[in-house]
C-alpha positions as a Markdown table, in Angstrom:
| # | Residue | x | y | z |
|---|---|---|---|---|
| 1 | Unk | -0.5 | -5.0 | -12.4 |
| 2 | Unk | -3.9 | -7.0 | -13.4 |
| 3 | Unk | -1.9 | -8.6 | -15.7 |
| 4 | Unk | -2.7 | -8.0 | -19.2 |
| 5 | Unk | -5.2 | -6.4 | -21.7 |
| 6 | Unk | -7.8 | -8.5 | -19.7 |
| 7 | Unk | -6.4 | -7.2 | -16.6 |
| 8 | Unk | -9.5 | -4.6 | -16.3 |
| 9 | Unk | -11.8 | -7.7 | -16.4 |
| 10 | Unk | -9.6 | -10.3 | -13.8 |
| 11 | Unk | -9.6 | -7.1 | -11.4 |
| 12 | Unk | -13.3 | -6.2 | -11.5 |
| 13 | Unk | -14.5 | -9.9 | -10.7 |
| 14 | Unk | -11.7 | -10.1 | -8.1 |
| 15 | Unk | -12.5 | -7.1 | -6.4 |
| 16 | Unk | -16.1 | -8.2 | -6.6 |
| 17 | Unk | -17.2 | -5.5 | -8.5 |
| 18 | Unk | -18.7 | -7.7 | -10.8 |
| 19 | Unk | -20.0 | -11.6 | -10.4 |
| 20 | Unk | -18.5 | -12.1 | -14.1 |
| 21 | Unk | -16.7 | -10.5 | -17.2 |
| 22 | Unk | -16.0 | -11.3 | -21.0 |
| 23 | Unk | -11.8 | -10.6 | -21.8 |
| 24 | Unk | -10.4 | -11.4 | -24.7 |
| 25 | Unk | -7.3 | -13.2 | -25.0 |
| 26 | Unk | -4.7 | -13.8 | -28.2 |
| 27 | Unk | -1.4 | -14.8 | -26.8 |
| 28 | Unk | -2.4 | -15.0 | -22.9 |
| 29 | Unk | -4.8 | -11.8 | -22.3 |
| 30 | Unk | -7.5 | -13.5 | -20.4 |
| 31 | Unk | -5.5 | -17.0 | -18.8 |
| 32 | Unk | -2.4 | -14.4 | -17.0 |
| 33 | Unk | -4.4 | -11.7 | -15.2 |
| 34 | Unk | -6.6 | -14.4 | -14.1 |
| 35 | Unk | -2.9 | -16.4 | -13.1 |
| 36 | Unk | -2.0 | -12.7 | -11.5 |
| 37 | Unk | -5.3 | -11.9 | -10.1 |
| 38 | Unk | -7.0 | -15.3 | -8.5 |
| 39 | Unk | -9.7 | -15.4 | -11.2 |
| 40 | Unk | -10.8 | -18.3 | -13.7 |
| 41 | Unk | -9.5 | -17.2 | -16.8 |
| 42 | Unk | -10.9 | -19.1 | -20.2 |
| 43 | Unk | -9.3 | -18.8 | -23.3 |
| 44 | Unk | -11.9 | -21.5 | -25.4 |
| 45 | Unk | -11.3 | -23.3 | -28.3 |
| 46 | Unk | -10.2 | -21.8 | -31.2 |
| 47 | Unk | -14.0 | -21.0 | -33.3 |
| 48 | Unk | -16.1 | -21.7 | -29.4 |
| 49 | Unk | -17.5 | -18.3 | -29.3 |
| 50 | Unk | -18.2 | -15.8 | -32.0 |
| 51 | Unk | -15.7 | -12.9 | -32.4 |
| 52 | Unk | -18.7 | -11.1 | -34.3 |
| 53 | Unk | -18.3 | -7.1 | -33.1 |
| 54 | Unk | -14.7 | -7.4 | -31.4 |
| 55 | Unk | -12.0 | -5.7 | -32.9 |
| 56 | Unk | -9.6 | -8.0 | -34.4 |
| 57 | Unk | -6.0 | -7.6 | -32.9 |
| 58 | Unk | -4.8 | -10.8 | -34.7 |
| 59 | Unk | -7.5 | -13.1 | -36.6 |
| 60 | Unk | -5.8 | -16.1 | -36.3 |
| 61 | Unk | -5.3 | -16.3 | -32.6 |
| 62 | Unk | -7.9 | -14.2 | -31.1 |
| 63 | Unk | -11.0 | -15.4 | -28.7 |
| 64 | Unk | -13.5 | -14.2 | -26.2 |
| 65 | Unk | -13.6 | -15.8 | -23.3 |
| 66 | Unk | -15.2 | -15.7 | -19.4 |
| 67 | Unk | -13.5 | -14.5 | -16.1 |
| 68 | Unk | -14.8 | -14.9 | -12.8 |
| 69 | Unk | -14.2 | -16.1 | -9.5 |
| 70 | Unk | -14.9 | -20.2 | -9.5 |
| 71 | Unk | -14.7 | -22.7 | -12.7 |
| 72 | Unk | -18.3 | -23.8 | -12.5 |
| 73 | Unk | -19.1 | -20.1 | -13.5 |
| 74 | Unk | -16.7 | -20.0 | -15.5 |
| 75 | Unk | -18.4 | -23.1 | -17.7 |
| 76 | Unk | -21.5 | -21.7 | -17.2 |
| 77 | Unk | -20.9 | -18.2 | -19.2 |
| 78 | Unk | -19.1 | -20.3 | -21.7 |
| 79 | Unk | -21.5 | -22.3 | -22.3 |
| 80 | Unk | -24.2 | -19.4 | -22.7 |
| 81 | Unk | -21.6 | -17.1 | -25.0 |
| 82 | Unk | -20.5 | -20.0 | -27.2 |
| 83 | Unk | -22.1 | -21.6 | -30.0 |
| 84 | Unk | -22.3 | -21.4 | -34.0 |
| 85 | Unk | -22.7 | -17.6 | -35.2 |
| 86 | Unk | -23.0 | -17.6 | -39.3 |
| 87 | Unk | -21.7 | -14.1 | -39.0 |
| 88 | Unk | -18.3 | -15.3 | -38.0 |
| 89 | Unk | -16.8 | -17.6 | -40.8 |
| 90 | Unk | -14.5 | -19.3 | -38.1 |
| 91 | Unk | -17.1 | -20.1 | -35.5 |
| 92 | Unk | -17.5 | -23.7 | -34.9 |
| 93 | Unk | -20.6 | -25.6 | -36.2 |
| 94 | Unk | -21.4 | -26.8 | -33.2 |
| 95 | Unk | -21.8 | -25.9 | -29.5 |
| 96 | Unk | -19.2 | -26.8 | -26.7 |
| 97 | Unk | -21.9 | -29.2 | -24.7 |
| 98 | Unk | -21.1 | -30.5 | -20.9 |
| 99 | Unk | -18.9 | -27.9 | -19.5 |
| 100 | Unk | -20.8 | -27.4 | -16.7 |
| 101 | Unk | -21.4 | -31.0 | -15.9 |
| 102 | Unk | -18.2 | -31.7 | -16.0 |
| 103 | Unk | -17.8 | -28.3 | -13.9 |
| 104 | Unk | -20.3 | -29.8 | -11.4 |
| 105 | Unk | -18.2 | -33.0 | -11.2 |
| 106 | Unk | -15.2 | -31.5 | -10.5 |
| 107 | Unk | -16.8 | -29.3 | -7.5 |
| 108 | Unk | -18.1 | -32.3 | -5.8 |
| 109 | Unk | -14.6 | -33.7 | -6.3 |
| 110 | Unk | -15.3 | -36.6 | -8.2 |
| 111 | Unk | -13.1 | -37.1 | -11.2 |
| 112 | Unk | -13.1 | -40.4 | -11.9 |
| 113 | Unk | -13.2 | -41.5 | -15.6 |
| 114 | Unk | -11.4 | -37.8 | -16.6 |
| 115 | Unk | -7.7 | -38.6 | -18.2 |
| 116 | Unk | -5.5 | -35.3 | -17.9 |
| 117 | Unk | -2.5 | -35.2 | -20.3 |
| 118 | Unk | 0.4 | -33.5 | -18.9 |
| 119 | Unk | 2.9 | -32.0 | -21.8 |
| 120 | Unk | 6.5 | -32.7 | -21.7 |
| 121 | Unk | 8.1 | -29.8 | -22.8 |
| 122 | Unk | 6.1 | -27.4 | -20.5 |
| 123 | Unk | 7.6 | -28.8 | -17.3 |
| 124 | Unk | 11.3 | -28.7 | -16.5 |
| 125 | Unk | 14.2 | -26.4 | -17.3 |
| 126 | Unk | 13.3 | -22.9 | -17.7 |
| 127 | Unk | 10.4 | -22.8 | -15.3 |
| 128 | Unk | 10.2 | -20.9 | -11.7 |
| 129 | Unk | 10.4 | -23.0 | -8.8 |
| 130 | Unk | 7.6 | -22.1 | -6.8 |
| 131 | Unk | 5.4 | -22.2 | -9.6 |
| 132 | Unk | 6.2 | -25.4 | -11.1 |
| 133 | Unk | 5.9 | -26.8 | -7.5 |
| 134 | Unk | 2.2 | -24.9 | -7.3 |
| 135 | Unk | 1.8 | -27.0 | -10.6 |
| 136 | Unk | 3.0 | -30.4 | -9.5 |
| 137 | Unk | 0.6 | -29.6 | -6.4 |
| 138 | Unk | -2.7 | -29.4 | -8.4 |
| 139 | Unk | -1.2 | -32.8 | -10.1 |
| 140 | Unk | -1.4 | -34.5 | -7.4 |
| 141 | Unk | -5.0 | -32.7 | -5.9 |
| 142 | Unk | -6.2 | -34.1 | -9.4 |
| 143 | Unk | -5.2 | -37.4 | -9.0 |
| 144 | Unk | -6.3 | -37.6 | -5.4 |
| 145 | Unk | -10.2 | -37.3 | -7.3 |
| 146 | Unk | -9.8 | -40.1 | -9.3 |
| 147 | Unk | -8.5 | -38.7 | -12.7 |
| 148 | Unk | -5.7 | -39.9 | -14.7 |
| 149 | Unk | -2.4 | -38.0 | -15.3 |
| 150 | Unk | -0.3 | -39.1 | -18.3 |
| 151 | Unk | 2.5 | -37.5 | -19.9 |
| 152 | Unk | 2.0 | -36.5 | -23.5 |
| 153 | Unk | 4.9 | -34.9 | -26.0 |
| 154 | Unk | 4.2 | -32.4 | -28.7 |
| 155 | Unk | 7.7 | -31.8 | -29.6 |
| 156 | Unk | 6.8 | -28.9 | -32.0 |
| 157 | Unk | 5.9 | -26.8 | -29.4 |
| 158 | Unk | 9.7 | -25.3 | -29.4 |
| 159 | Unk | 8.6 | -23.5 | -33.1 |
| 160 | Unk | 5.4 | -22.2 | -31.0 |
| 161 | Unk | 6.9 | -18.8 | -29.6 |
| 162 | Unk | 8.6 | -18.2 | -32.4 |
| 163 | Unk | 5.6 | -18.3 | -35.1 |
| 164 | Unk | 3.3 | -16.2 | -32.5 |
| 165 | Unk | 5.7 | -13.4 | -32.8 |
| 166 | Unk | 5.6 | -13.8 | -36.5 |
| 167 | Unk | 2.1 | -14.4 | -37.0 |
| 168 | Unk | 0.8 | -11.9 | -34.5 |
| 169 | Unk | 2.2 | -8.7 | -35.0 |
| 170 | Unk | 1.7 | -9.2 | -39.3 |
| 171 | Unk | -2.0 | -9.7 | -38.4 |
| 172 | Unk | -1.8 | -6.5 | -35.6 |
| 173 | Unk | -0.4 | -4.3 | -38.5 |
| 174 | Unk | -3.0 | -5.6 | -41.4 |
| 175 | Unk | -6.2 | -5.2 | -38.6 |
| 176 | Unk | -5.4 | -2.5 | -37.1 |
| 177 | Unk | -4.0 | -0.3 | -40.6 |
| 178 | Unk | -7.9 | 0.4 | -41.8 |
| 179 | Unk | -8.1 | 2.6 | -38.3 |
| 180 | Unk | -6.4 | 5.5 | -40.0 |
| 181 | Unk | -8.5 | 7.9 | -40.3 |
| 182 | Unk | -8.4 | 8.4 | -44.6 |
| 183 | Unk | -10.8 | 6.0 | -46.0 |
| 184 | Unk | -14.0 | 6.2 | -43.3 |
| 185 | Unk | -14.9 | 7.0 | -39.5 |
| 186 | Unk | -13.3 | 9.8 | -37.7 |
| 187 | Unk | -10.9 | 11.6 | -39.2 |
| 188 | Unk | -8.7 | 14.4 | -37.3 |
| 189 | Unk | -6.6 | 16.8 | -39.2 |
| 190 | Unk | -3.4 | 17.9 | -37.7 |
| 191 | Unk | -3.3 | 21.7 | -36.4 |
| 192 | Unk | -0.4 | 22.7 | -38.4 |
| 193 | Unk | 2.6 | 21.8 | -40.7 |
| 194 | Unk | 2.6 | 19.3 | -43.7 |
| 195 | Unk | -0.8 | 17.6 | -44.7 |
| 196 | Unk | 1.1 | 14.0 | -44.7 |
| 197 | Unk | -1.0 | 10.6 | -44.2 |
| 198 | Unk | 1.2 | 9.6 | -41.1 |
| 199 | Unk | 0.5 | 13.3 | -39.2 |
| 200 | Unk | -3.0 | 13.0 | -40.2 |
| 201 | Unk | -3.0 | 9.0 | -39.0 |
| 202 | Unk | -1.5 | 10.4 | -35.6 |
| 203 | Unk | -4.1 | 13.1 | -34.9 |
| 204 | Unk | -6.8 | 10.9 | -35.5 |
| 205 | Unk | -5.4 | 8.4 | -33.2 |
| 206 | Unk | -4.5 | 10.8 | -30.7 |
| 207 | Unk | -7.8 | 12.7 | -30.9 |
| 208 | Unk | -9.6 | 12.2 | -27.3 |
| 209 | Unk | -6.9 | 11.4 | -25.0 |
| 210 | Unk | -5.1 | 13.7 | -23.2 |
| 211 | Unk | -1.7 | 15.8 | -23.6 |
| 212 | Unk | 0.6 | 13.0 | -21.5 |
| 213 | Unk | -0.2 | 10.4 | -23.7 |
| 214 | Unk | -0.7 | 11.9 | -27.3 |
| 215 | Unk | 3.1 | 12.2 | -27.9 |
| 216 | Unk | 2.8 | 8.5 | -26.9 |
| 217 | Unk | 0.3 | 7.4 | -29.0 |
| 218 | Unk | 1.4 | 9.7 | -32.2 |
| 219 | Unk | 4.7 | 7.8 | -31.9 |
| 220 | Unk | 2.8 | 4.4 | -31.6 |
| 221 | Unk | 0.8 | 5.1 | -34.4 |
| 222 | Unk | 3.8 | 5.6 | -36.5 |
| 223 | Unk | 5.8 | 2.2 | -35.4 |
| 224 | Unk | 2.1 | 0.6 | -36.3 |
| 225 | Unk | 1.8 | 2.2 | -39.7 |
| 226 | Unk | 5.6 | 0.6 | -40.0 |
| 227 | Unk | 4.5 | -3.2 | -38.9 |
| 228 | Unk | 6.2 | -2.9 | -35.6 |
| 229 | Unk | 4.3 | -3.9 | -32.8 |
| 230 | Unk | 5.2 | -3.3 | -28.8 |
């Protein structure tokens, strides 16, 4: 698998189908098909780059961000997608300046003067061994160009799964509700039996995709109109 909703993106800039490509990620969509894929994957600050014309999957967490093959074009398509956009209330007043300086910096491996912190309770226990070793590794390729590696703690970071898997499928159910088919855009009516808002919900979701997957998405669109999100 590419490795996520971004996964189409990750693949078509590792197969080098494309020199870059926009994912977007809300709980790991763009960062783990680049992981699965050898790709830069960017999720950017929180407000970096205007959500203006995505569809929202959940408000609060959502973000469009670059894939490609090397972090200096990575920093370079983030810097040219990001900036303030008054038609999105949560986009950042200001630009994110000096990514591709600091981009350029790092290629010629000079990292002096850049202070990394490291956070506690993402190491340890509960991790794989070859890829917390893969992590220790890039620790110490780090520090071999100059920069500085201290530990930092965020101890709240335990709650952090938890309020993700409250927050995001409340804000999936609420986004995603208005595509229903009854109050505007396409609406499909079902080809026989009761006239109900659900059947009619179904058929519009359904309409366009073939026979192997409309019993699929029909079902889908049910546990969605219910809040339930998989």
């Amino acid at each position: 698998i590419p490795g996520g909703s971004g996964g189409g993106s990750a693949a078509a800039v590792a197969s080098f189908e494309a020199p870059l490509a926009l994912g977007t990620d809300t709980g790991g969509s763009i960062r783990q098909p680049g992981a699965v894929t050898g790709t830069v994957g960017v999720k950017p600050t929180y407000g970096a780059v205007s959500r203006y014309g995505a569809i929202a999957m959940a408000s609060s967490l959502d973000q469009i961000g670059p894939v490609s093959r090397t972090v200096l074009d990575s920093a370079y398509l983030q810097e040219l997608i990001g900036g303030h956009d008054p038609k999105d209330s949560t986009s950042l007043p200001n630009a994110l300046e000096g990514l591709v300086a600091a981009a350029e910096s790092g290629a010629a491996g000079d990292l002096n003067g850049l202070r990394i912190g490291v956070i506690k309770e993402l190491t340890g226990e509960g991790y794989q061994e070859g890829v917390q070793a893969r992590f220790n590794e890039s620790l110490e390729l780090l520090k071999a160009a100059g920069a500085e590696i201290v530990e930092v703690s965020c101890p709240n970071f335990k709650y952090a799964l938890g309020a993700y898997y409250l927050i995001m499928p409340s804000e999936v159910s609420s986004n995603l509700a208005k595509f229903d088919g009854v109050r505007y855009g396409k609406r499909v009516l079902p080809e026989d039996g009761p006239m109900t808002i659900e059947r009619v919900m179904g058929a519009t979701r359904a309409a366009g995709f073939g026979d192997e997957v409309k019993r699929r998405i029909i079902l889908g669109t049910y546990a969605l109109s219910a809040g339930y999100y998989d």
